[in-house]
C-alpha positions as CSV (number, residue, x, y, z in Angstrom):
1,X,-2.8,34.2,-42.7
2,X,-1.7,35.2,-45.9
3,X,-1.6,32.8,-49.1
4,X,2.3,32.1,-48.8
5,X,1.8,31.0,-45.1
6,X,-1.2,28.4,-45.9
7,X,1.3,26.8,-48.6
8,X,3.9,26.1,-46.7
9,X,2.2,24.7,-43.9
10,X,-0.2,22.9,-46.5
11,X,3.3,21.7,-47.8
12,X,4.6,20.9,-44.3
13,X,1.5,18.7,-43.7
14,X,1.6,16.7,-46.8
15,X,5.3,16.2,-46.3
16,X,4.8,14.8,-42.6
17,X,2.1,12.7,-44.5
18,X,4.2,11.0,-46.8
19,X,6.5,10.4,-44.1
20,X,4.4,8.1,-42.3
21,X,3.7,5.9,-45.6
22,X,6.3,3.1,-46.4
23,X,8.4,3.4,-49.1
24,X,10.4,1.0,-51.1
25,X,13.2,3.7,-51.7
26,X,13.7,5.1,-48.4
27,X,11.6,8.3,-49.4
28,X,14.1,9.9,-51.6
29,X,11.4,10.2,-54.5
30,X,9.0,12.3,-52.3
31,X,12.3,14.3,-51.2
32,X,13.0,15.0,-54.9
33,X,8.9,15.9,-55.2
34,X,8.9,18.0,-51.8
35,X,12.5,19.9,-52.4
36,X,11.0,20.8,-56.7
37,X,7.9,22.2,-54.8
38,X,9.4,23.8,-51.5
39,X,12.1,25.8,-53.5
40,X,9.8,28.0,-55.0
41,X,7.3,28.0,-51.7
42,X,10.1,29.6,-49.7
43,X,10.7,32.3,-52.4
44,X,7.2,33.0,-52.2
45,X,7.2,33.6,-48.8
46,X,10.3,35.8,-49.0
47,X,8.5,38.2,-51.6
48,X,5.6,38.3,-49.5
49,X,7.0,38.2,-46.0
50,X,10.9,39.5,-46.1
51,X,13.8,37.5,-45.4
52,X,13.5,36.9,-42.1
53,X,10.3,35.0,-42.5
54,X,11.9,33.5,-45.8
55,X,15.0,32.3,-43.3
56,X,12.7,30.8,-40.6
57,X,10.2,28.8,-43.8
58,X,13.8,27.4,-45.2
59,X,15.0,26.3,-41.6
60,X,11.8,24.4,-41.1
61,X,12.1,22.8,-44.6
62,X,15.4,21.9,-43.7
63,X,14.3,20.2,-40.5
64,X,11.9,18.3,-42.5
65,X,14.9,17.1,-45.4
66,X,17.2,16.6,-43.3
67,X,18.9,13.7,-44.9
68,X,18.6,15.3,-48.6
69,X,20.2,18.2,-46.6
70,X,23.2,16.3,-44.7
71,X,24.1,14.2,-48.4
72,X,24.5,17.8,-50.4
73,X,26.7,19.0,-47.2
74,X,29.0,16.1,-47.9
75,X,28.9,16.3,-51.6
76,X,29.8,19.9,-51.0
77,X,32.5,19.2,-48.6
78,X,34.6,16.3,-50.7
79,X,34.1,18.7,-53.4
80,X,36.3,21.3,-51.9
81,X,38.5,19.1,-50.6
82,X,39.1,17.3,-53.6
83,X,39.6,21.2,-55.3
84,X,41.7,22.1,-52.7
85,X,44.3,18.8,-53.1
86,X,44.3,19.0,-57.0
């Protein structure tokens, strides 16, 4: 397994880690921790792996932030709404 691979599942297993400890503010500090390390993790794996790979690292990622996820595809979304009513 190639350096890339070990990182991201090293990252996967310390994020399923923290998710099991309580946290006073509903995890969003490890999701700002995880997301400032998993950004450059996936473009890692890209450079060494393609796109596809890259693709299939971000979807897991995604499954694991899901909430940090669904909150910027609101924020998104009243955005353009509000841009598109102006």
């Amino acid at each position: 397994m190639s350096l890339s691979l070990t990182l991201v599942c090293l990252w996967a297993l310390v994020a399923n880690v923290l998710a099991m400890t309580p946290s006073k503010d509903h995890h969003w500090r490890n999701a700002y921790i995880l997301i400032g390390i998993g950004i450059p993790l996936v473009g890692y794996v890209v450079t060494q792996h393609g796109p596809w790979i890259g693709l299939i690292v971000l979807a897991a990622g995604c499954s694991v932030l899901r909430w940090p996820v669904i909150y910027f595809g609101r924020w998104v979304r009243g955005a353009f709404s509000k841009g598109a009513a102006e």
